[in-house]
PANURO-412932 format. One record per residue (C-alpha): z, x, y; residue in one letter. Coordinates in Angstrom, 1 decimal, padded with zeros to 4 digits. Last residue first. Layout:
<lumzas>
LUMZA / up / east / north / type
LUMZA / Z / X / Y / a
...
</lumzas>
This chain:
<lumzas>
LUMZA / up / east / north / type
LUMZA / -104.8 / 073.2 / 128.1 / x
LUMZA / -108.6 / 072.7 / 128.9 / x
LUMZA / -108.8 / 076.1 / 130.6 / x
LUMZA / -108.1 / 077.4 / 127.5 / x
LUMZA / -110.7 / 076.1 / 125.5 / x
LUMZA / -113.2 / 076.5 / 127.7 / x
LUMZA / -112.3 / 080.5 / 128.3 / x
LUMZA / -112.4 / 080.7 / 124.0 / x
LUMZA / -115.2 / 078.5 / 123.8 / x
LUMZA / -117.3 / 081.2 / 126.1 / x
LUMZA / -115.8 / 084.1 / 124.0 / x
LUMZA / -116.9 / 083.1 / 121.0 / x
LUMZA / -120.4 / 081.7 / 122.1 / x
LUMZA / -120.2 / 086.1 / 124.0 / x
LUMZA / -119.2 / 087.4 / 120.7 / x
LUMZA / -122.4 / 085.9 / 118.9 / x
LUMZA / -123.8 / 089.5 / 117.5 / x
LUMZA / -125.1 / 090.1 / 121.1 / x
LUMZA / -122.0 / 090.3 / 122.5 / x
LUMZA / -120.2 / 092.1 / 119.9 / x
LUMZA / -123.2 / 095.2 / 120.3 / x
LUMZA / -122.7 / 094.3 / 124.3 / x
LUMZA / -119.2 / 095.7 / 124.0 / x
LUMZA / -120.0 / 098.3 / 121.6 / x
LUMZA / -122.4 / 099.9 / 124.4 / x
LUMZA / -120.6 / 098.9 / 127.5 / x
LUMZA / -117.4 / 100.9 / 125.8 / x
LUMZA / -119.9 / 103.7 / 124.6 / x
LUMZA / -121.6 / 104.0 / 128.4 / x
LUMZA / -117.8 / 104.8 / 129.7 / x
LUMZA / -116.6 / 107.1 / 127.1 / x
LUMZA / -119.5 / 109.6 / 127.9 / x
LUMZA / -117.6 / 112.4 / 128.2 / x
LUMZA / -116.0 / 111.8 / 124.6 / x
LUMZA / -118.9 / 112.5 / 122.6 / x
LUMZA / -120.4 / 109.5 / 120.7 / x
LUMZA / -119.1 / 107.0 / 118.0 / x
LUMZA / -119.7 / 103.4 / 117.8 / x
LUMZA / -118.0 / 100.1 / 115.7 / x
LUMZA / -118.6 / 096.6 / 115.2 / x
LUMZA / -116.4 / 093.9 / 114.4 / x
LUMZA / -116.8 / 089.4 / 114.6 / x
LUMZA / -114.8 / 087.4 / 113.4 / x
LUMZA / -115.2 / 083.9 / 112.6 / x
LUMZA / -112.7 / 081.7 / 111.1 / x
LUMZA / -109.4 / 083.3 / 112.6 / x
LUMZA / -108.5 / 080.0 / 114.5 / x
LUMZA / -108.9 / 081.2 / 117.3 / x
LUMZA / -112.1 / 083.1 / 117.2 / x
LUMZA / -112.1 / 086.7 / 117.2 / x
LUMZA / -113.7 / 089.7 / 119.0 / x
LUMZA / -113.8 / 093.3 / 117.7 / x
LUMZA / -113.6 / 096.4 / 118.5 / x
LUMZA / -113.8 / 100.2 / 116.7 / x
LUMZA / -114.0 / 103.3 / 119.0 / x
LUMZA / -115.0 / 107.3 / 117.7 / x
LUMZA / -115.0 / 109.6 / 120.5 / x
LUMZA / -116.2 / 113.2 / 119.5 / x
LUMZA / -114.9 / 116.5 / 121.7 / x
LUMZA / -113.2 / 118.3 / 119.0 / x
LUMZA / -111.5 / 116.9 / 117.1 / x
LUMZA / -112.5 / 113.2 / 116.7 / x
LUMZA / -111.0 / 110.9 / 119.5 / x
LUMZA / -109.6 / 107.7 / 119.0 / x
LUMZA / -110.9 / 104.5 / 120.5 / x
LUMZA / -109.5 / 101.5 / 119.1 / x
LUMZA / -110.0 / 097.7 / 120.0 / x
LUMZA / -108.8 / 093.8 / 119.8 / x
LUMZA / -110.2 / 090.7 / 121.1 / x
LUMZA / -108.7 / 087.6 / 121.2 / x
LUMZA / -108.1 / 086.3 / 125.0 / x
LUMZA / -104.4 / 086.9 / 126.2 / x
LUMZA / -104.3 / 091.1 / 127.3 / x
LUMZA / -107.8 / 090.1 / 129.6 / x
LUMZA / -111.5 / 089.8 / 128.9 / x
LUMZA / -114.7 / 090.0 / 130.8 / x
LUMZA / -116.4 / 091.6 / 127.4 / x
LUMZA / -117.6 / 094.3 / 130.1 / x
LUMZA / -114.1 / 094.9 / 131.2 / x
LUMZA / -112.9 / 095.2 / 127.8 / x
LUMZA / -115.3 / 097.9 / 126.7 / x
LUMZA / -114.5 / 100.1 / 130.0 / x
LUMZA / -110.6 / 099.5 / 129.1 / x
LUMZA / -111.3 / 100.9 / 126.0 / x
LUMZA / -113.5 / 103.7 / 126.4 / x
LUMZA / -110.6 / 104.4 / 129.6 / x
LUMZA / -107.5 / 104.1 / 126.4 / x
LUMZA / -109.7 / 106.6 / 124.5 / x
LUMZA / -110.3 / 109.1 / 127.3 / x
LUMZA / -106.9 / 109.3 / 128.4 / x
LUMZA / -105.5 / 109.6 / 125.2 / x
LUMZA / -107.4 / 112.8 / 124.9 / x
LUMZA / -106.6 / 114.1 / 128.1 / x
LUMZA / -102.7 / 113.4 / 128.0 / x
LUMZA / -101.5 / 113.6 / 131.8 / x
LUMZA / -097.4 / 114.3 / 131.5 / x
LUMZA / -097.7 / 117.6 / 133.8 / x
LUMZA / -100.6 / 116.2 / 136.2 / x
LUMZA / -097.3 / 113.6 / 137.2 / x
LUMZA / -096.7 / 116.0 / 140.5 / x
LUMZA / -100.1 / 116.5 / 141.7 / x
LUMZA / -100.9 / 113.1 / 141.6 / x
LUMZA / -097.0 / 112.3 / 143.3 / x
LUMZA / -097.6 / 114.9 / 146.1 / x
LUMZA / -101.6 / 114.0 / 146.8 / x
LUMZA / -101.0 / 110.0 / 147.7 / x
LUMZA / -104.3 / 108.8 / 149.2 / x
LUMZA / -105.2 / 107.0 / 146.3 / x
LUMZA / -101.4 / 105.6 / 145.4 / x
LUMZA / -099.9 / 105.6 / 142.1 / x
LUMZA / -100.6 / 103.9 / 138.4 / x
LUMZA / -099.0 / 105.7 / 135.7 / x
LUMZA / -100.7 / 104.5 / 132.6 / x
LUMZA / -098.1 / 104.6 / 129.3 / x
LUMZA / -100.2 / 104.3 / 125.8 / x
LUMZA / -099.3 / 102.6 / 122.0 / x
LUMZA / -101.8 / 099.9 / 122.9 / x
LUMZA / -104.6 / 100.7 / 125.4 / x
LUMZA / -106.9 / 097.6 / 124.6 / x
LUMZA / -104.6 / 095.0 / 122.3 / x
LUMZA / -104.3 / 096.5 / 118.3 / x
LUMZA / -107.1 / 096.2 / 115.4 / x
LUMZA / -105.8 / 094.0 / 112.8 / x
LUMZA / -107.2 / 094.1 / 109.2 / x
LUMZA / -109.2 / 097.0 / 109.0 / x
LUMZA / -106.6 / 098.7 / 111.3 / x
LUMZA / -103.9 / 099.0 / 108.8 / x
LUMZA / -100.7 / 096.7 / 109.5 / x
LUMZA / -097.6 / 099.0 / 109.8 / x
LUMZA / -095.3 / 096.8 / 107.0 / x
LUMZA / -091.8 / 096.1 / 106.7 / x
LUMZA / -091.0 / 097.2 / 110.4 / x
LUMZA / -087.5 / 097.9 / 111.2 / x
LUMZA / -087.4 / 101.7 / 110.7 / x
LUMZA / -089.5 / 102.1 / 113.6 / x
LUMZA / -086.0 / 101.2 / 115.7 / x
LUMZA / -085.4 / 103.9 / 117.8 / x
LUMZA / -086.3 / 102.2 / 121.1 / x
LUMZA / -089.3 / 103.7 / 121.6 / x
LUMZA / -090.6 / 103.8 / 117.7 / x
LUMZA / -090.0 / 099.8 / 118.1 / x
LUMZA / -092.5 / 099.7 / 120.8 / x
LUMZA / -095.0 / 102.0 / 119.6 / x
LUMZA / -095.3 / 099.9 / 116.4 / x
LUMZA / -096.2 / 096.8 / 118.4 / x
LUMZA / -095.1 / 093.0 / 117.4 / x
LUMZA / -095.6 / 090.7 / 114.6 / x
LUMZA / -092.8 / 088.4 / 114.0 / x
LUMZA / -092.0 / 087.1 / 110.5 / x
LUMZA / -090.2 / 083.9 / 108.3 / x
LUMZA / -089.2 / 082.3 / 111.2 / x
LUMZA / -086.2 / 079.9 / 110.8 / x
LUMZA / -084.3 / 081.4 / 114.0 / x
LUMZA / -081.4 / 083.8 / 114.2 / x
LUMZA / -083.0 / 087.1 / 113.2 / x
LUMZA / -086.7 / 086.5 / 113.8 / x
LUMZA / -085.2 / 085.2 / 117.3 / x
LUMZA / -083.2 / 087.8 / 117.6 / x
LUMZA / -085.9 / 090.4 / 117.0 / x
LUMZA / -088.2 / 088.5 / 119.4 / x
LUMZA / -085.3 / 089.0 / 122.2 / x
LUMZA / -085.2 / 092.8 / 121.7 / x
LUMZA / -088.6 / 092.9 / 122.2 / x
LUMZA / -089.1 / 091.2 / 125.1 / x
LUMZA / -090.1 / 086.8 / 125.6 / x
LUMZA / -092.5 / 084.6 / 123.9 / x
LUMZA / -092.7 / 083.6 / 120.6 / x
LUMZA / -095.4 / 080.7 / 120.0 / x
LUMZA / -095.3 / 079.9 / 116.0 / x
LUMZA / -098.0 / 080.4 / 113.5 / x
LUMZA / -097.9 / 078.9 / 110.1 / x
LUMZA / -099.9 / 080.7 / 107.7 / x
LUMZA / -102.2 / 079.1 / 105.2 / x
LUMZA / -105.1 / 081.1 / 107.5 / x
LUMZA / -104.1 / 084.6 / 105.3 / x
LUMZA / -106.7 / 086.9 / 106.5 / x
LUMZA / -108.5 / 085.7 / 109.5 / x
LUMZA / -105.6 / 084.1 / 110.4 / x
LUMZA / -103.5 / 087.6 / 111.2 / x
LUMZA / -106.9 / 088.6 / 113.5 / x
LUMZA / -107.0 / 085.1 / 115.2 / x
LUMZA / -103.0 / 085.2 / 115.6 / x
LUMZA / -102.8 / 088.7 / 116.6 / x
LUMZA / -105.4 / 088.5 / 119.2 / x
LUMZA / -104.2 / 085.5 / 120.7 / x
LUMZA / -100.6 / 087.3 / 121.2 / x
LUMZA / -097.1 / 085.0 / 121.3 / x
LUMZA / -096.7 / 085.6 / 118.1 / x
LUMZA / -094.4 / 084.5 / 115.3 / x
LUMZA / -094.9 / 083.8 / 111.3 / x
LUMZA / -093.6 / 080.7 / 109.7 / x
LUMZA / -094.8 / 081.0 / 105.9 / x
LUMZA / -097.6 / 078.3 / 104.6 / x
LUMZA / -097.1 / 080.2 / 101.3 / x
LUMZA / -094.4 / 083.0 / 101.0 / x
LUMZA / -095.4 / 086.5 / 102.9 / x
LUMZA / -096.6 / 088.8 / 100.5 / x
LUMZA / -099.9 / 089.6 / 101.8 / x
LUMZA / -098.5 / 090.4 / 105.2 / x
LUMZA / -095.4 / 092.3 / 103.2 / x
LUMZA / -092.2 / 091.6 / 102.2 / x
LUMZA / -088.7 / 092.3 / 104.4 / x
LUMZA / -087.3 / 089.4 / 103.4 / x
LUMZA / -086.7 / 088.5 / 106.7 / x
LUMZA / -090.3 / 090.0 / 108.4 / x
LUMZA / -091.1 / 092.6 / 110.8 / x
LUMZA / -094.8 / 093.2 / 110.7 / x
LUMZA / -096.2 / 096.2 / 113.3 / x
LUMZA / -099.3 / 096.7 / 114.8 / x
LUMZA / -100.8 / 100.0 / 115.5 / x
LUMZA / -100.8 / 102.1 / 118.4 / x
LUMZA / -099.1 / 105.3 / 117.5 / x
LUMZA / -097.6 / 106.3 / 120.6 / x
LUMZA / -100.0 / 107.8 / 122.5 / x
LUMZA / -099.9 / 110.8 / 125.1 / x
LUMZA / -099.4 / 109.5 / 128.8 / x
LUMZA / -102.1 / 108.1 / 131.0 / x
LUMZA / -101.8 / 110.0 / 134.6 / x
LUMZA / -103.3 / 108.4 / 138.0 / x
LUMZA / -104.3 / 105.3 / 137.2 / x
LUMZA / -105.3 / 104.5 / 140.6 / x
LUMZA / -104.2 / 102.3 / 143.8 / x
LUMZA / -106.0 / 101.9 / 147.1 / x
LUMZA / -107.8 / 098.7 / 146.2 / x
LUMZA / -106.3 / 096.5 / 143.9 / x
LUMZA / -106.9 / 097.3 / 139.6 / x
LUMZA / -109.6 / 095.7 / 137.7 / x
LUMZA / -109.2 / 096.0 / 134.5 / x
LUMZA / -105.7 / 094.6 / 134.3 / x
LUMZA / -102.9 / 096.1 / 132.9 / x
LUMZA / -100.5 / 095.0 / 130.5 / x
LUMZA / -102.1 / 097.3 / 127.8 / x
LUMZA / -101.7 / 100.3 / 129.3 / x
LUMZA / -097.4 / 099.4 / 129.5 / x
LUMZA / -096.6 / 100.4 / 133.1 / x
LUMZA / -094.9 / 103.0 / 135.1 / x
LUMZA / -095.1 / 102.9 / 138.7 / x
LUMZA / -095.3 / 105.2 / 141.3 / x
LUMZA / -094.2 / 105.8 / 145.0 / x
LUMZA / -091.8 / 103.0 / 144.9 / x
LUMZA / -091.2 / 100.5 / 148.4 / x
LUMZA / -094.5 / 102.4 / 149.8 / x
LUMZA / -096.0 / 098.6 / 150.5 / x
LUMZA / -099.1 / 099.7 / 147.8 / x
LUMZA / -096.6 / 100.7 / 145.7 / x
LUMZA / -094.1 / 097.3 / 145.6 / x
LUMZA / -097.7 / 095.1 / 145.6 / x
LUMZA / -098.7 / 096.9 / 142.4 / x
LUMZA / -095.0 / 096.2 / 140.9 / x
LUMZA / -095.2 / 092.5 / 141.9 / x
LUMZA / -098.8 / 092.7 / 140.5 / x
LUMZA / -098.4 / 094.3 / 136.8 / x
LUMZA / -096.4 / 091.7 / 134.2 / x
LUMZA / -098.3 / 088.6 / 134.9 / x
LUMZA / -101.5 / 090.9 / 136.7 / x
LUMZA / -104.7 / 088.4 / 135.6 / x
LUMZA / -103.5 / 086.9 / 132.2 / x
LUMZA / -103.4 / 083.3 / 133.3 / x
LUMZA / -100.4 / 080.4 / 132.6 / x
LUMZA / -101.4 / 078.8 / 129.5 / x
LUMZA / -102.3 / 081.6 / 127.3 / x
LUMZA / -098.9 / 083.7 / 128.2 / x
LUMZA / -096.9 / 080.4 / 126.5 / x
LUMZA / -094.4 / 078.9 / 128.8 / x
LUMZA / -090.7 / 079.4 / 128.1 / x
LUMZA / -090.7 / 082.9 / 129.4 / x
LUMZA / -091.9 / 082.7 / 133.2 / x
LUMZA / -090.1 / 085.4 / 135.3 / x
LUMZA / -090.9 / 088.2 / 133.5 / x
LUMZA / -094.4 / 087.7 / 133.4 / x
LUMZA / -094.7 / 087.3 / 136.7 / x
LUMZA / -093.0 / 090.3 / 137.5 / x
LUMZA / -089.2 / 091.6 / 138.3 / x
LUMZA / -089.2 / 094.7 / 139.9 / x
LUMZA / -086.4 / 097.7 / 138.9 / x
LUMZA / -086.2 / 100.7 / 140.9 / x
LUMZA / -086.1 / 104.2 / 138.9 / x
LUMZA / -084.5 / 107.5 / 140.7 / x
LUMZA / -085.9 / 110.9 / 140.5 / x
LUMZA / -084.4 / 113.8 / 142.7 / x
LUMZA / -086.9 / 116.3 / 143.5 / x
LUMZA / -086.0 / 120.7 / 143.1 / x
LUMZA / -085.8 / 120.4 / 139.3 / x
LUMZA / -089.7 / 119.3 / 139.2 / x
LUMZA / -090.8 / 119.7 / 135.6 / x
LUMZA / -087.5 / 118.7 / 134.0 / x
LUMZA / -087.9 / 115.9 / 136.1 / x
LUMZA / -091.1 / 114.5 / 135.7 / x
LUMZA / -090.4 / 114.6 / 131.8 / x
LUMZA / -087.4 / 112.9 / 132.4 / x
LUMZA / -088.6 / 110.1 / 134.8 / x
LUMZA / -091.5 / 109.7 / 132.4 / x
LUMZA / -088.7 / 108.7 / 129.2 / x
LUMZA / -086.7 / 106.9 / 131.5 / x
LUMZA / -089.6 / 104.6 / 132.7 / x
LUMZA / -090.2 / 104.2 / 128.9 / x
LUMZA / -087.1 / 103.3 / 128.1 / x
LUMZA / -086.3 / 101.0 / 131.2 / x
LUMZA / -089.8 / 099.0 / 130.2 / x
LUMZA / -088.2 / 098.8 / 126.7 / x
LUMZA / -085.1 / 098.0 / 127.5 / x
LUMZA / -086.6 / 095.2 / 129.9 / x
LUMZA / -086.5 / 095.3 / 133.8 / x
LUMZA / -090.1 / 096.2 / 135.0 / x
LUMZA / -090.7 / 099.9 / 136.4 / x
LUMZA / -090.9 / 101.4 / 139.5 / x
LUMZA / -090.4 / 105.0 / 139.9 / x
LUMZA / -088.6 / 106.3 / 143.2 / x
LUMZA / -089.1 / 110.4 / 144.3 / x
LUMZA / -086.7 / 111.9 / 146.4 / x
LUMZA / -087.6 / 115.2 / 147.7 / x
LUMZA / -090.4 / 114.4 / 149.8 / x
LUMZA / -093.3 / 116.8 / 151.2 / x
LUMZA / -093.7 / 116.2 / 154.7 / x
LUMZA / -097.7 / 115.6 / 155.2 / x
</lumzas>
C-alpha cells in the first residue's frame, strides 16, 4: 500500500475540540516532518442540538458518529475525540488506536464569588448539564438549585458570567487546555464527585485495517492511561451505561504495575449513592471493570439504574 504524505485529522468544531486536535496534530508532526498534517472540522449530533437537554435526546454517538462515519468513508484518516464522549461499543472496522496521557481528570467548580461547593449561598443556582454531576453534587448539598446548561466551554463561562447562576461545574482538563485552570474556585476531591468514564483523556480512533496511521500515532500512545481509561470503559459497558446516566469512575494505576479503580452509581436526585472500589494488576483491567461493576450491581445499582432508563424514557 502507497504510503501517504498528507495526513487529515477530524475533529469536532469547538475551541476545545480544535485545541486538542491541534495539540495531537503537533505532536504527530514533530514526529513525522516528512507528512503534512491538516485538521477537518465535522459537525456532530451533539453539536447541532444545544437547546435540548443531552438526557432527553439519547447518549448513543451525539458528539462521535458523524466523525466515525467520516473515517470509515476515508474522508479523515483519524479522529480525535474526547474519551469520555465515546461510546462503548464502537462500529465495526474502527479502533481506539492511541489513548493520550491524562489530563488531570477531576471536576472543576467555577463560581461568581469565587467560594467554594460548601460555601455556595443557600438554595444557590448551580449549572450542569451532566446527570452524574447533579446526583453526585446533590448527594452533598441537596438545597441546591440545579439549572440545565448546555452548550462548549467557552459558552458555559458566559453564561456563569452573564446569567444569574451562582456556579457551573465543568472538567479540570478542559480549562487546563485552554489556559484557563486558574478559573476554577475549587478542584472537587474525588470522595465527593468521582468524574465521567475516561475524563481528562484523548482516544484516537482510526481504521482496523489502516497500518500507516497505527504505526504513526504509537508516539503519543500513553500505556498507563490507556489501561485506566479501558478498566473504565470495561466497567461502564457492563453497567449498560452511557456519558448521560449517573455513574461516575476512576482507575489510576499504582507504580508499578497495580490498577486501583473507584465507581459509583447515583440516583437523581442524590439520595442514594452507591461506591465501591477494587484494586488488582493492571493486565487484568478488563475482569476488574466487570468485577466492580457487578459489586454496584449487586449492592442495588442495577434498581438504580433500571429507574434511571424508565425515568428517562418517560420524558
Amino acid at each position: 500500500m502507497e504510503k501517504k504524505n498528507k495526513i487529515v485529522i477530524g475533529s469536532r468544531g469547538s475551541k476545545l475540540a480544535l485545541t486538542q486536535a491541534n495539540l495531537v496534530k503537533s505532536q504527530l508532526g514533530k514526529a513525522n516532518k516528512d507528512i503534512e498534517f491538516t485538521i477537518e472540522i465535522i459537525k456532530t449530533t451533539g453539536d447541532n442540538i444545544t437547546d435540548v437537554p443531552l438526557s432527553k435526546i439519547g447518549n448513543i454517538g451525539l458528539f462521535t458518529k458523524e466523525l466515525e462515519n467520516a473515517l470509515l468513508d476515508k474522508k479523515v484518516d483519524l479522529v480525535v475525540h474526547s474519551a469520555k464522549d465515546m461510546p462503548t461499543d464502537i462500529p465495526d472496522g474502527l479502533e481506539i488506536g492511541a489513548v493520550t496521557k491524562r489530563e488531570d481528570p477531576h471536576d472543576a467548580l467555577i463560581s461568581k464569588d469565587n467560594v467554594s461547593l460548601k460555601d455556595l449561598p443557600q438554595n444557590a443556582k448551580l449549572g450542569t448539564s451532566s446527570l452524574r454531576r447533579r446526583s453526585q453534587v446533590l448527594a452533598c448539598r441537596p438545597d441546591l438549585e440545579i439549572v440545565d446548561l448546555r452548550g462548549n466551554l467557552d459558552t458555559r463561562l458566559k453564561k456563569l458570567e452573564t446569567g444569574d447562576l451562582d456556579a457551573i461545574l465543568v472538567a479540570l482538563a478542559g480549562l487546563t487546555r485552554l489556559g484557563s485552570a486558574d478559573k476554577a474556585s475549587e478542584v472537587i476531591p474525588y470522595d465527593i464527585m468521582l468524574p465521567v468514564v475516561g475524563q481528562g483523556a484523548l482516544c484516537i480512533e482510526v481504521r482496523e485495517n489502516d497500518e500507516q496511521i497505527k504505526e504513526i500515532i504509537k508516539i503519543i500512545q500513553h500505556f498507563d492511561t490507556r489501561f485506566e481509561v479501558m478498566a473504565e470503559r470495561t466497567l461502564l459497558h457492563r453497567l449498560q451505561g452511557g456519558c448521560q446516566i449517573p455513574i461516575g469512575a476512576h482507575a489510576e494505576v499504582i507504580f508499578p504495575v497495580n490498577l486501583k479503580m473507584e465507581a459509583v452509581v447515583c440516583s437523581l436526585d442524590g439520595t442514594t449513592i452507591i461506591r465501591d472500589s477494587v484494586e488488582g494488576k493492571v493486565d487484568d483491567f478488563s475482569t476488574m471493570g466487570i468485577e466492580l461493576a457487578n459489586k454496584l450491581l449487586g449492592r442495588g445499582g442495577r434498581k438504580i439504574l433500571e429507574d434511571i432508563r424508565a425515568h428517562l424514557t418517560k420524558e
